[in-house]
VOKELUM-596572 format. One line per field, with one value per atom (N, C-alpha, C, O, CB): x, z, y; residue in three letters. Coordinates in Angstrom, 2 decimals. Glycine has a CB too. Layout:
BEGIN
u c(X, ...)
w c(Z, ...)
v c(Y, ...)
lomar c(ALA, ...)
This chain:
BEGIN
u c(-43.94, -42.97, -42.01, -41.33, -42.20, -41.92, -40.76, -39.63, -39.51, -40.43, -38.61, -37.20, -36.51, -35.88, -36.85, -36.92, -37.00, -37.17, -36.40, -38.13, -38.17, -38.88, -38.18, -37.63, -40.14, -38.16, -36.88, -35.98, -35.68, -36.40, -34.86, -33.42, -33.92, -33.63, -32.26, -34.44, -34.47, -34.94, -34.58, -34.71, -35.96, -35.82, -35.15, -35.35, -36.31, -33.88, -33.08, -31.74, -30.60, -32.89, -31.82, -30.53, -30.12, -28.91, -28.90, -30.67, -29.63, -30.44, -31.66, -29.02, -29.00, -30.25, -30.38, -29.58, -30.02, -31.48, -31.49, -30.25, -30.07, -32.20, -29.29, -28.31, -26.75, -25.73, -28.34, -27.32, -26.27, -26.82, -26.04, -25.67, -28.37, -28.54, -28.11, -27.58, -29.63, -28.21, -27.51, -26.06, -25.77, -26.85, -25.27, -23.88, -23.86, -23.20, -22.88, -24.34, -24.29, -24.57, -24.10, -25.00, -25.46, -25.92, -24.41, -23.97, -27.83, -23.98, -23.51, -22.07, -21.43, -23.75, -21.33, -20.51, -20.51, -19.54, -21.16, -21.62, -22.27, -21.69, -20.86, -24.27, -22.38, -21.86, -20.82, -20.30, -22.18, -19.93, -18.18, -17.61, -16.98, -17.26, -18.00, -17.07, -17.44, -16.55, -17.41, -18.91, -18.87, -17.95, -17.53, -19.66, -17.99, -16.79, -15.80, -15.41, -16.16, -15.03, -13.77, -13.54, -12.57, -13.76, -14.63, -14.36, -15.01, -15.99, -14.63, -15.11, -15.38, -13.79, -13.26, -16.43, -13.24, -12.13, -11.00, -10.15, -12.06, -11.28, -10.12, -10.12, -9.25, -10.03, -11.41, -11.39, -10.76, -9.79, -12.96, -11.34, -10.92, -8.62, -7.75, -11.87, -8.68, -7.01, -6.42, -5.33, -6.09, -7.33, -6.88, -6.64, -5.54, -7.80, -7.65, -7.98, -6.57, -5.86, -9.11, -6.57, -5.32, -4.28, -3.80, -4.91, -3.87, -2.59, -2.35, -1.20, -2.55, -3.58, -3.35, -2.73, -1.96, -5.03, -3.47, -3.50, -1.96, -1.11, -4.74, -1.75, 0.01, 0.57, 1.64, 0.75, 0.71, 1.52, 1.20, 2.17, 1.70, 0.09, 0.01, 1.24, 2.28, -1.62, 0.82, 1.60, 3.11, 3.92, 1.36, 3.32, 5.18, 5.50, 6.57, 5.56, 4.46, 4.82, 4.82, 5.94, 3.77, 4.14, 4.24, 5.24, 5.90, 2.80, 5.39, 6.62, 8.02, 8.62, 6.76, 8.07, 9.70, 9.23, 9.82, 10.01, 8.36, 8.30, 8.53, 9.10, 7.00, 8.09, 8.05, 9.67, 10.16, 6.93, 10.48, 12.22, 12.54, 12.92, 13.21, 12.58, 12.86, 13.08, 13.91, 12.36, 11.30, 11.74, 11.88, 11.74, 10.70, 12.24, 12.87, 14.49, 15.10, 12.39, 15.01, 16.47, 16.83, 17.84, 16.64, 15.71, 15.83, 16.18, 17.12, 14.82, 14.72, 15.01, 16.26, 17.08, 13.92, 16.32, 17.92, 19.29, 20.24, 18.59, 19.14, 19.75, 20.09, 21.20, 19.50, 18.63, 18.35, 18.79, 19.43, 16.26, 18.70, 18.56, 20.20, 20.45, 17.47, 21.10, 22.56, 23.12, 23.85, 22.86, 22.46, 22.33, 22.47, 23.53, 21.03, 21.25, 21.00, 22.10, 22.71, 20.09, 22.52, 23.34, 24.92, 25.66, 23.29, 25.17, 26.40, 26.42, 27.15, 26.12, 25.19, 25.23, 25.74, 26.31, 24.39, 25.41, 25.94, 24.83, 23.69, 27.21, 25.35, 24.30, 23.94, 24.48, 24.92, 23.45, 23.12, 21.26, 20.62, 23.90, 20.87, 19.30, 18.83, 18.13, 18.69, 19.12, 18.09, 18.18, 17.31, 18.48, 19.37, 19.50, 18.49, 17.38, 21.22, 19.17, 18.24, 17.07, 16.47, 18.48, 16.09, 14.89, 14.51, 13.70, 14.77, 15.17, 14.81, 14.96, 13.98, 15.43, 16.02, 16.01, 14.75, 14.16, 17.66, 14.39, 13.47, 12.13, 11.58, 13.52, 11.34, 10.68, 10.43, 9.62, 10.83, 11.17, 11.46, 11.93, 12.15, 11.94, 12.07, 12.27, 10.57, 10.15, 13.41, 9.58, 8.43, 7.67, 6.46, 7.91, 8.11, 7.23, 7.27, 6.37, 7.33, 8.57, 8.44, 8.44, 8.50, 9.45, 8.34, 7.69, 6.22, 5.70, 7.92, 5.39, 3.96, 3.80, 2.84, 2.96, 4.55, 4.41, 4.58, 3.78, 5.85, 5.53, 5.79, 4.49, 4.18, 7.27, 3.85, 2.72, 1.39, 0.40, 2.55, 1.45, -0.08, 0.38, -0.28, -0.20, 1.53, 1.73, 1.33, 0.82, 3.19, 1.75, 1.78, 0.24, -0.15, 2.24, -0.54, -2.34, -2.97, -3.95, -2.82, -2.23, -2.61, -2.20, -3.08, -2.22, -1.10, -0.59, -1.82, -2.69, 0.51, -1.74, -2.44, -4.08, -4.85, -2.00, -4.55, -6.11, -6.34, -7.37, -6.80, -5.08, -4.99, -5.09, -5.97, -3.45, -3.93, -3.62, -4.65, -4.85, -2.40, -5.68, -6.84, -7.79, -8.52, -7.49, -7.69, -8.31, -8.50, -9.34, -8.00, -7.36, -6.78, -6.70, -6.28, -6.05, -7.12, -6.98, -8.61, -8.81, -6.42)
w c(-33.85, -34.77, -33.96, -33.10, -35.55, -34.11, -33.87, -33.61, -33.89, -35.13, -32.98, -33.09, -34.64, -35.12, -32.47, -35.30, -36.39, -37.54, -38.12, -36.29, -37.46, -38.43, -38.47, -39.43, -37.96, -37.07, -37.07, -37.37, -37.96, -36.34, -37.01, -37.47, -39.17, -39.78, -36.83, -39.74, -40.88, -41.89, -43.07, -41.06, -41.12, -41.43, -41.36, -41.83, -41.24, -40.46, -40.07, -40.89, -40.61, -37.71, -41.63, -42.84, -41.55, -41.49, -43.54, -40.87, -40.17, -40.02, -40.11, -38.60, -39.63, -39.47, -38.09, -37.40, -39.96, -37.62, -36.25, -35.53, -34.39, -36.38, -36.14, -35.93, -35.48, -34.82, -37.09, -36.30, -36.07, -34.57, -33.97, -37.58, -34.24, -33.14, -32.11, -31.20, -32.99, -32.04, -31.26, -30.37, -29.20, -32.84, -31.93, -31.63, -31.15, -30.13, -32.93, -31.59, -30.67, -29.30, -28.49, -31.09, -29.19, -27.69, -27.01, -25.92, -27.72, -27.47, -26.82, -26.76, -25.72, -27.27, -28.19, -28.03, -26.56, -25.81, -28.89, -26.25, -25.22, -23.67, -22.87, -25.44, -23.66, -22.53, -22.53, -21.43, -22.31, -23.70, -23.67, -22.89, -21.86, -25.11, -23.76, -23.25, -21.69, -20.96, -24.19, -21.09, -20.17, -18.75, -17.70, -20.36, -19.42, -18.79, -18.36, -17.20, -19.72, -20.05, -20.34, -19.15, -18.42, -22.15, -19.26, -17.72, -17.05, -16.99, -17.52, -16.37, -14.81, -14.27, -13.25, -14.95, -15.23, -15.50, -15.06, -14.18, -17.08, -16.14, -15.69, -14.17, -13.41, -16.88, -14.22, -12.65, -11.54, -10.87, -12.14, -11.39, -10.56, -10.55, -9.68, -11.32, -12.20, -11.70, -11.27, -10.70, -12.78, -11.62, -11.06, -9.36, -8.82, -11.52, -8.79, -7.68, -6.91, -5.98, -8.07, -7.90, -7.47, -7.27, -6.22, -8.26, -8.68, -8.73, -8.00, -7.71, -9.56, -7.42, -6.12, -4.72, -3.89, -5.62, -4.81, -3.62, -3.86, -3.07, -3.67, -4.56, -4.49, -4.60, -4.08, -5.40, -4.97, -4.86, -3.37, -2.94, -6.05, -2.57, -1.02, -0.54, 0.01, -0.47, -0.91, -0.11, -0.32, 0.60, -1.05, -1.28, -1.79, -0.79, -0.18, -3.58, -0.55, 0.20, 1.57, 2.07, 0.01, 2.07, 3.69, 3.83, 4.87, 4.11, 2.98, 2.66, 3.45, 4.52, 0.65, 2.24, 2.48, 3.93, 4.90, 1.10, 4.09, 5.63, 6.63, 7.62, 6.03, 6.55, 7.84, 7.82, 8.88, 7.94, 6.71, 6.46, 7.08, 8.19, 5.01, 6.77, 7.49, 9.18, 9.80, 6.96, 9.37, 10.63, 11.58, 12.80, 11.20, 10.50, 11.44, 11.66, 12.51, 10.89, 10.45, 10.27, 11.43, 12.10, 9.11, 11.64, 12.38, 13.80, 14.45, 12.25, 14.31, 15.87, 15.97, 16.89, 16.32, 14.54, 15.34, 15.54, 16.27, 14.33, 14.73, 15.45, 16.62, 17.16, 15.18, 17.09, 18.68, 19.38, 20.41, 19.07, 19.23, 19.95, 20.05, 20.98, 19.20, 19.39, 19.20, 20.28, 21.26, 17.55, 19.68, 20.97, 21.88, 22.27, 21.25, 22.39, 24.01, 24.55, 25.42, 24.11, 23.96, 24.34, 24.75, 25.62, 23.30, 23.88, 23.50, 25.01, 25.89, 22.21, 25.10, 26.15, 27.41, 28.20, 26.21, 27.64, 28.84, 29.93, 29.87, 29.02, 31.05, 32.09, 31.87, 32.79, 33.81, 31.25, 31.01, 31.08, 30.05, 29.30, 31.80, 32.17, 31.35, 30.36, 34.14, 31.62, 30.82, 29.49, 28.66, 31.12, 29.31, 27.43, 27.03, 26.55, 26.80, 27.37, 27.04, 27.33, 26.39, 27.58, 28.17, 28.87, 27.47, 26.85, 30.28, 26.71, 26.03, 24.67, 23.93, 26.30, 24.25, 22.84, 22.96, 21.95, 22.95, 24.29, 24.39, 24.03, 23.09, 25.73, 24.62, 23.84, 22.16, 21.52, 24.30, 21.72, 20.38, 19.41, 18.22, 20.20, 20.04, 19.75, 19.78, 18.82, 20.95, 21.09, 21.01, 20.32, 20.54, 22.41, 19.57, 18.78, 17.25, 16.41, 18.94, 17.21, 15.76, 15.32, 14.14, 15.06, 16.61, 16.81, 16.57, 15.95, 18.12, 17.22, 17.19, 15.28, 14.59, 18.86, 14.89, 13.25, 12.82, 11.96, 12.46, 13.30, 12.31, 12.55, 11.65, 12.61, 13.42, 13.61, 13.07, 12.63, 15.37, 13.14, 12.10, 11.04, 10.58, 11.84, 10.43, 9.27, 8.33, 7.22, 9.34, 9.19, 9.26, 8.77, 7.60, 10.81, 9.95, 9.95, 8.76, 8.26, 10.89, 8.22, 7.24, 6.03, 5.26, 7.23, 5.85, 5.42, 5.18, 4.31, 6.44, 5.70, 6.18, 5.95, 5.72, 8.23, 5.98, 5.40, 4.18, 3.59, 5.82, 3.57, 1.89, 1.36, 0.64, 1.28, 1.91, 1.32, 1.57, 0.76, 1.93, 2.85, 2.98, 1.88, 1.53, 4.07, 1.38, 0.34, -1.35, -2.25, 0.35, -1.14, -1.87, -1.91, -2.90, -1.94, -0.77, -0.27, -0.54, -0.17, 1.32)
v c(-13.49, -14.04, -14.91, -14.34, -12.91, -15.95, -17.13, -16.45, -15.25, -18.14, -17.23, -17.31, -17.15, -16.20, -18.67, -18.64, -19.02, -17.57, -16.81, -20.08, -17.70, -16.19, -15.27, -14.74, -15.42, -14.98, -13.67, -13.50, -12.47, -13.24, -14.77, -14.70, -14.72, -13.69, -16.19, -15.49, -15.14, -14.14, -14.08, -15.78, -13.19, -11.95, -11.00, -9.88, -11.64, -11.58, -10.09, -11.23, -10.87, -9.30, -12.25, -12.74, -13.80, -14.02, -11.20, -14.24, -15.26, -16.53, -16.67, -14.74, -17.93, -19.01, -18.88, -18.24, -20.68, -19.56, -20.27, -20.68, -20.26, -21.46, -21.54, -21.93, -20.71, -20.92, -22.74, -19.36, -18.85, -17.74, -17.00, -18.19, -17.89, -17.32, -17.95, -17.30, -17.05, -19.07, -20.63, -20.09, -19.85, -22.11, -20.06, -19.90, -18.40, -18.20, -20.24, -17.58, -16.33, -16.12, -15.31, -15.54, -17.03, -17.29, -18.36, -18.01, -18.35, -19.16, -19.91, -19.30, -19.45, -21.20, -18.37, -17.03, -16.69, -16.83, -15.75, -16.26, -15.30, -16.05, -15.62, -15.28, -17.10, -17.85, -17.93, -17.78, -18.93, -18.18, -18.67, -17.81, -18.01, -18.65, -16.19, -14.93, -14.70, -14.29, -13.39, -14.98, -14.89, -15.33, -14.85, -15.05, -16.44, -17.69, -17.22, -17.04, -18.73, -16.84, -16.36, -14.90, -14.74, -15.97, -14.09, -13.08, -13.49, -12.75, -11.59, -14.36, -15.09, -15.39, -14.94, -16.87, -16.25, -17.05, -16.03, -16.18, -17.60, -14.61, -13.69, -12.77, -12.33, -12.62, -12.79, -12.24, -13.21, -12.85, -11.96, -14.43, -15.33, -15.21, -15.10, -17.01, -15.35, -15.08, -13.83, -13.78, -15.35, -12.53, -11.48, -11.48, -11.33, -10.50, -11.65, -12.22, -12.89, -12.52, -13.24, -14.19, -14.78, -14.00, -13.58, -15.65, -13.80, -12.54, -11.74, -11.45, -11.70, -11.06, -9.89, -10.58, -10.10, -9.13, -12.12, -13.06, -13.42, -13.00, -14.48, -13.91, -13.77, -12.75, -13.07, -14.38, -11.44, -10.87, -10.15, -9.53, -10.22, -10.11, -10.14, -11.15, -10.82, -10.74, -12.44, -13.84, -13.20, -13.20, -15.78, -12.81, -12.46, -11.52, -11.57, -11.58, -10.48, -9.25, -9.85, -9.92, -7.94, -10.15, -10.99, -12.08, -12.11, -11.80, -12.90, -13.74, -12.74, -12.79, -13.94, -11.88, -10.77, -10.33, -10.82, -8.92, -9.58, -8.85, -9.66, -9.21, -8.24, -11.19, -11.86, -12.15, -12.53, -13.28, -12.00, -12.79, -11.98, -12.33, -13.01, -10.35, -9.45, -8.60, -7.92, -9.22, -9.38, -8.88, -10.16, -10.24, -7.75, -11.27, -12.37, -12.55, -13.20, -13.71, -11.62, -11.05, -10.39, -10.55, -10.06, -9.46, -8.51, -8.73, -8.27, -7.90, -9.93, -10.61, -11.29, -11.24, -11.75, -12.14, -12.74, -11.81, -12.08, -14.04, -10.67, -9.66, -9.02, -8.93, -9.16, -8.42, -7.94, -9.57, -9.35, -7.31, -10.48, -11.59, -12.02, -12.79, -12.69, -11.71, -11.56, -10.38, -10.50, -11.14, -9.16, -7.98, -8.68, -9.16, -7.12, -8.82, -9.54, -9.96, -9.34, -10.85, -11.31, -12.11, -11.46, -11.89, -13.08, -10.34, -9.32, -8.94, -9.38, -7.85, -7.81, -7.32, -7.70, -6.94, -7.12, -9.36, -9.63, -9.34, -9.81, -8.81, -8.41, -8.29, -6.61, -5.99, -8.77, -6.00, -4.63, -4.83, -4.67, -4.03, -5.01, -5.51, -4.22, -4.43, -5.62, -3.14, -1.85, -1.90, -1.62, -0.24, -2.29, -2.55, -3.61, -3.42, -3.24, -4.99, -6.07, -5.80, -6.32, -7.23, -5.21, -5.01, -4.56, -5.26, -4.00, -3.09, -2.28, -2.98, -2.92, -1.09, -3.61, -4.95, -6.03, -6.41, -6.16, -6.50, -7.46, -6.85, -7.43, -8.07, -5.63, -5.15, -4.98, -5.64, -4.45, -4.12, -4.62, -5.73, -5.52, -4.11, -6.95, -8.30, -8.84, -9.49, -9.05, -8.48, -9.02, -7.79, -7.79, -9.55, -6.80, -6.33, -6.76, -6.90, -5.04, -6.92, -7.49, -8.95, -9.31, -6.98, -9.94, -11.21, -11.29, -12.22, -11.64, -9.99, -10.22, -9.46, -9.81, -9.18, -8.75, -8.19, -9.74, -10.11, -6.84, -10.75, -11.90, -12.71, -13.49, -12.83, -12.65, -13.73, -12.94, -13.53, -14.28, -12.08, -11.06, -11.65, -12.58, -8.94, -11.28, -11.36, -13.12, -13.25, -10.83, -14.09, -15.47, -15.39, -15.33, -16.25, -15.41, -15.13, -14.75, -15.30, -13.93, -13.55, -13.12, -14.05, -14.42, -11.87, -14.38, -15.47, -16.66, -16.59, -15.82, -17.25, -18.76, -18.24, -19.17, -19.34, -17.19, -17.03, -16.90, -17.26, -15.99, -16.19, -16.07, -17.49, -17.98, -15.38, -18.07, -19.66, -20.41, -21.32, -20.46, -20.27, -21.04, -21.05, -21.98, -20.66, -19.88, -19.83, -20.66, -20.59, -18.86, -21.33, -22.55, -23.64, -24.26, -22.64, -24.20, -25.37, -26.14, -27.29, -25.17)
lomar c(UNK, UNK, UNK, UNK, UNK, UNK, UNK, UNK, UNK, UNK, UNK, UNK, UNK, UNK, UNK, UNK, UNK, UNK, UNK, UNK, UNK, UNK, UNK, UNK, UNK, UNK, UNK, UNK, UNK, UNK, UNK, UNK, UNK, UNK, UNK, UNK, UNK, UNK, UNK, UNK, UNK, UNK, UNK, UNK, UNK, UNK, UNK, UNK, UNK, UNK, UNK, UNK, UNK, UNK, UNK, UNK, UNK, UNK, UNK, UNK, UNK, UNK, UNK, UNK, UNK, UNK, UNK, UNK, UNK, UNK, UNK, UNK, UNK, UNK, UNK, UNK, UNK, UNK, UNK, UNK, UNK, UNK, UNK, UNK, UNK, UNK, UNK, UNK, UNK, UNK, UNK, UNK, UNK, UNK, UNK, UNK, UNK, UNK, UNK, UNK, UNK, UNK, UNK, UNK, UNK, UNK, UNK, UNK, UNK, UNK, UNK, UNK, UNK, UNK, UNK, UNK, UNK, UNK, UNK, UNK, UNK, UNK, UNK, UNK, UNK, UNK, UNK, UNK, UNK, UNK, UNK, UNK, UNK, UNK, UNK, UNK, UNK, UNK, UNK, UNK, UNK, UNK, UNK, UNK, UNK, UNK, UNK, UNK, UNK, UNK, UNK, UNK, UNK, UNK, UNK, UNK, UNK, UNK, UNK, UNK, UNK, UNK, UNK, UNK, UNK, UNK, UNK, UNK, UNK, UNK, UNK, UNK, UNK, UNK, UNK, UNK, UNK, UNK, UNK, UNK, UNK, UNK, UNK, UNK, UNK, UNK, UNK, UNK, UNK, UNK, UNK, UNK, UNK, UNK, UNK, UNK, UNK, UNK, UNK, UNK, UNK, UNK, UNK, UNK, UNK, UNK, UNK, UNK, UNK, UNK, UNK, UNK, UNK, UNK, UNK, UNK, UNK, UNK, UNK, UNK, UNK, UNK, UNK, UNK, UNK, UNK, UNK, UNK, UNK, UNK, UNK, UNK, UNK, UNK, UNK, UNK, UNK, UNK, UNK, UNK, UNK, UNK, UNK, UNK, UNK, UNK, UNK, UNK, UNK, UNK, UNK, UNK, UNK, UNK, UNK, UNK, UNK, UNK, UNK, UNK, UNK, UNK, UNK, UNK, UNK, UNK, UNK, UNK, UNK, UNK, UNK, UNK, UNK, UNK, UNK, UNK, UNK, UNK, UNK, UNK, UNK, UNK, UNK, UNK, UNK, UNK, UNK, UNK, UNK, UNK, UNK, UNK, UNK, UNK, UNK, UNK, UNK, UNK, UNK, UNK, UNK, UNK, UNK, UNK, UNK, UNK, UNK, UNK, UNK, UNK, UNK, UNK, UNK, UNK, UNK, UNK, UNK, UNK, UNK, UNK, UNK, UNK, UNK, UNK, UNK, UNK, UNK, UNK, UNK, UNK, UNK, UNK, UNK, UNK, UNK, UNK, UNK, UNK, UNK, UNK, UNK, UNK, UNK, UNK, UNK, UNK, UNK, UNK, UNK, UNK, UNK, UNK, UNK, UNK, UNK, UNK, UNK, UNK, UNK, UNK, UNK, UNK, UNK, UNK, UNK, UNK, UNK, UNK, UNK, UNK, UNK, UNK, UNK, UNK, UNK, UNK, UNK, UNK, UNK, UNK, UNK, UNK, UNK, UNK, UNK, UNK, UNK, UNK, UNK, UNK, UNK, UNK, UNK, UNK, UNK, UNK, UNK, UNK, UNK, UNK, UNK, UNK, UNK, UNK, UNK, UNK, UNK, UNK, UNK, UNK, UNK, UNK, UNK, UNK, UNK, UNK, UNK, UNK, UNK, UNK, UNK, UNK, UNK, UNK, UNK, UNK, UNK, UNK, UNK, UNK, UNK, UNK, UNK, UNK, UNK, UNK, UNK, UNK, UNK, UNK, UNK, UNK, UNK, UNK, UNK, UNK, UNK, UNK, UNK, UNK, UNK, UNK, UNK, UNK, UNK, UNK, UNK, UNK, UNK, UNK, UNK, UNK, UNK, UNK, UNK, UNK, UNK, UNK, UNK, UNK, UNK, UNK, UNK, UNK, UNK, UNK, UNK, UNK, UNK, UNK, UNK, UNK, UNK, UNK, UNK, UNK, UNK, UNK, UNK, UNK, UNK, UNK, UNK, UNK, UNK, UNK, UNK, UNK, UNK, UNK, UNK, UNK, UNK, UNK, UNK, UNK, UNK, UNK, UNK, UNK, UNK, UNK, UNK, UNK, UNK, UNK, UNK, UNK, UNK, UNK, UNK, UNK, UNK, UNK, UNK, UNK, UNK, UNK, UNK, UNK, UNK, UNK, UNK, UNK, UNK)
């Protein structure tokens, strides 16, 4: 039995198997479409979160980096601020990386 035959044995035309089929593709679309922005959405609200962390612990260095300067000549202090100045320098540059692969993703 046909296409034809069938839809019209089961009350339908040809035409409305058509549009069911092509229904079919639309909605498919339509969740392709929503995944892809979910996707996004997660991808920005990552970018937002690395955004604040990198402000933060760049708040942070020019802080210790104020320290430093305070201190004067206290070598064990500064020794011990400078450490923690290049730890949360190397958090700002992961973070950047991570940054800049998301966004590559866009470009």
């Amino acid at each position: 039995m046909g296409l034809a035959c069938k839809a019209a044995a089961e009350g339908e035309s040809p035409a409305d198997k058509v549009l069911t089929e092509a229904d079919l593709a639309a909605k498919q679309q339509r969740i392709a479409i929503k995944k892809q922005r979910k996707k996004s959405g997660n991808d920005h609200a990552k970018m937002r979160k690395l955004e604040s962390s990198m402000e933060k612990n760049e708040a942070k260095v020019a802080k210790l980096e104020e320290e430093m300067i305070n201190l004067g000549s206290d070598m064990g202090k500064i020794a011990e601020l400078e450490e923690k100045r290049a730890k949360l320098q190397a958090a700002i540059e992961a973070d950047f990386e991570k940054y800049a692969e998301i966004e590559a993703k866009y470009e």
